[in-house]
VMD Tcl script that draws the C-alpha trace (Angstrom):
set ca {
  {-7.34 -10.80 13.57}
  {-4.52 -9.08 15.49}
  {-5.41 -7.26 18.45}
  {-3.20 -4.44 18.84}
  {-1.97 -2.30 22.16}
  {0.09 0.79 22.66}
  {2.79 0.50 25.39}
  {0.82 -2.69 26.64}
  {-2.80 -0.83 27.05}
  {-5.26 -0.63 24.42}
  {-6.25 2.71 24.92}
  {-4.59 6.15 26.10}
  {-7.24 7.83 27.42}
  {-8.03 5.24 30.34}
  {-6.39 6.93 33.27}
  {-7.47 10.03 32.27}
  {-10.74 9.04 31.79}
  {-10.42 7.97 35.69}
  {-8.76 10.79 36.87}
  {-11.89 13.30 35.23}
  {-14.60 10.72 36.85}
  {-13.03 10.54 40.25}
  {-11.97 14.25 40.24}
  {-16.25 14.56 39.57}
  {-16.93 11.96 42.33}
  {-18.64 9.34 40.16}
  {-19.25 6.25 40.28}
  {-18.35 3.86 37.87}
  {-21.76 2.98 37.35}
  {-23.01 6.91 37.35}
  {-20.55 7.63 34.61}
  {-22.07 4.77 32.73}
  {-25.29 6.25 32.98}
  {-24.97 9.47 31.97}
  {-22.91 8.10 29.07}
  {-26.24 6.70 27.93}
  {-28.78 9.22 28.21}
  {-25.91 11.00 25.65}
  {-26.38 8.36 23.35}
  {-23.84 5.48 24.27}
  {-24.96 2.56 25.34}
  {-21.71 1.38 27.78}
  {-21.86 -0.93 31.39}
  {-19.85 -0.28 33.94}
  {-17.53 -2.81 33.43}
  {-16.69 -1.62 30.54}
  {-15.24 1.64 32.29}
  {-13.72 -0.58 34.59}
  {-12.02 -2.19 31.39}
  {-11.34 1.36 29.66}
  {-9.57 2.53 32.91}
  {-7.13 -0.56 33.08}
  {-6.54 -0.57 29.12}
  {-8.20 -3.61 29.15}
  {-10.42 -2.33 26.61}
  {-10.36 -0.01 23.34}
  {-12.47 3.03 22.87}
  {-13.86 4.18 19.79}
  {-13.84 7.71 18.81}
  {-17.50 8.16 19.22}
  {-17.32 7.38 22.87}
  {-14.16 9.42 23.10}
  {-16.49 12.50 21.95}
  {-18.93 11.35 24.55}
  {-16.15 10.56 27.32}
  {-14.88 14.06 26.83}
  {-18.11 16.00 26.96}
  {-19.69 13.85 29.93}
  {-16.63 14.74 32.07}
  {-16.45 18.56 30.81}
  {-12.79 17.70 29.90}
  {-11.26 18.30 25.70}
  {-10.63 15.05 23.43}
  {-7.00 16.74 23.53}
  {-7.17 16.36 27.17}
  {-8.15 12.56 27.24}
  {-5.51 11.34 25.25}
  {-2.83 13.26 26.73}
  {-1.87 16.22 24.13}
  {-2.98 18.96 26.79}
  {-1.98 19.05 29.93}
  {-4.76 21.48 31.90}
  {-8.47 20.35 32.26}
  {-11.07 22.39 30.60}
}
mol new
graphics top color blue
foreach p $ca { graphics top sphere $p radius 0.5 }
foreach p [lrange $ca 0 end-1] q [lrange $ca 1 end] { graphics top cylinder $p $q radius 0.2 }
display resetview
């Protein structure tokens, strides 16, 4: 099975994703957390892993991602360029 990337990441949304959390002042770990208790069971090094685009992230925690952080989808994978 081939493993794809875009531009040498495997997601788009990672630095976003770590500019919302730190913008929020969260921990990896408390970002983790209150990804579960919305239904996404995720460890904190797999934000670590997201953030580098070391890892992929499925469109469910996308959805998750974006409402967590009070930021749009559109937002996390670059198509807008203001916050929520």
């Amino acid at each position: 099975m081939k493993i794809y990337d875009f531009e040498g990441e495997k997601n788009i949304s990672g630095d976003r994703i770590h500019q919302a959390r730190t913008a929020m002042r969260l921990s990896q770990a408390d970002l983790a957390a209150r990804m579960q208790v919305n239904g996404v069971t995720i460890e904190r090094e797999a934000i670590s892993k997201i953030e580098t685009g070391d890892r992929f992230v499925t469109d469910y925690e996308l959805m998750v991602f974006a409402k967590v952080l009070n930021v749009s989808i559109e937002w996390l994978i670059g198509q807008d360029q203001k916050k929520d």
